[in-house]
N, C-alpha and C positions, 0 to 999 in steps of 0.2 A: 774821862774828863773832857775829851775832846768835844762828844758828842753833846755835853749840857753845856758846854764853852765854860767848865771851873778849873781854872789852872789845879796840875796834878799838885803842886807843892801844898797846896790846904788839904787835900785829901791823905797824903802820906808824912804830914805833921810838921813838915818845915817849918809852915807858918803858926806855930802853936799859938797866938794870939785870937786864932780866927776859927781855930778847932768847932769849939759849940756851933757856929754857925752851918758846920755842914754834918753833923753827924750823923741823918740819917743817910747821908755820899759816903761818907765814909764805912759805912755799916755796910750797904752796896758793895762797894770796893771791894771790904774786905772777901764778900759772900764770893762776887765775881773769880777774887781770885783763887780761893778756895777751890771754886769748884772748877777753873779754866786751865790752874794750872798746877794742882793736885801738892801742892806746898802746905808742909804742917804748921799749925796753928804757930807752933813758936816762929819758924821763918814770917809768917806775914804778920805777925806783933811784931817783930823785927823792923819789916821795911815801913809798916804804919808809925813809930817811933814810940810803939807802947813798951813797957817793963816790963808785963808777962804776958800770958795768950788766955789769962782766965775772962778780960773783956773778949775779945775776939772770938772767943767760944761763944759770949754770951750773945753778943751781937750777930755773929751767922747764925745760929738759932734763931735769935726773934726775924731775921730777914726767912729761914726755913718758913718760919711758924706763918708769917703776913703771905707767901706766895703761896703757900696749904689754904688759905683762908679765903686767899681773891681768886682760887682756881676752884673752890667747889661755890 
């Protein structure tokens, strides 16, 4: 968050007003942490302020699926 200067609170749901506006950060986010710090799907719907982990499945897949796509 630092690095695109977006306060983290939009990306892990605090600000739930402003959500739509970053969800492709937020899709990032979650991918990042998946893969940086090895946390199952239900912990980071946890700290992203989702209900269950079936977006977050969904959404680290299509962020999988777009880096498969820009690297061949």
């Amino acid at each position: 968050s630092e690095h695109y200067g977006i306060d983290w609170m939009y990306l892990v749901g605090i600000k739930k007003n402003v959500i739509c506006s970053f969800r492709k950060e937020r899709a990032i986010c979650m991918y990042l942490i998946h893969e940086l710090s090895g946390l199952e799907y239900e912990e980071i719907a946890e700290i992203m302020g989702k209900d269950d982990c079936k977006q977050v499945v969904k959404e680290i897949y299509q962020i999988e699926e777009e880096i498969k796509k820009n690297l061949s």
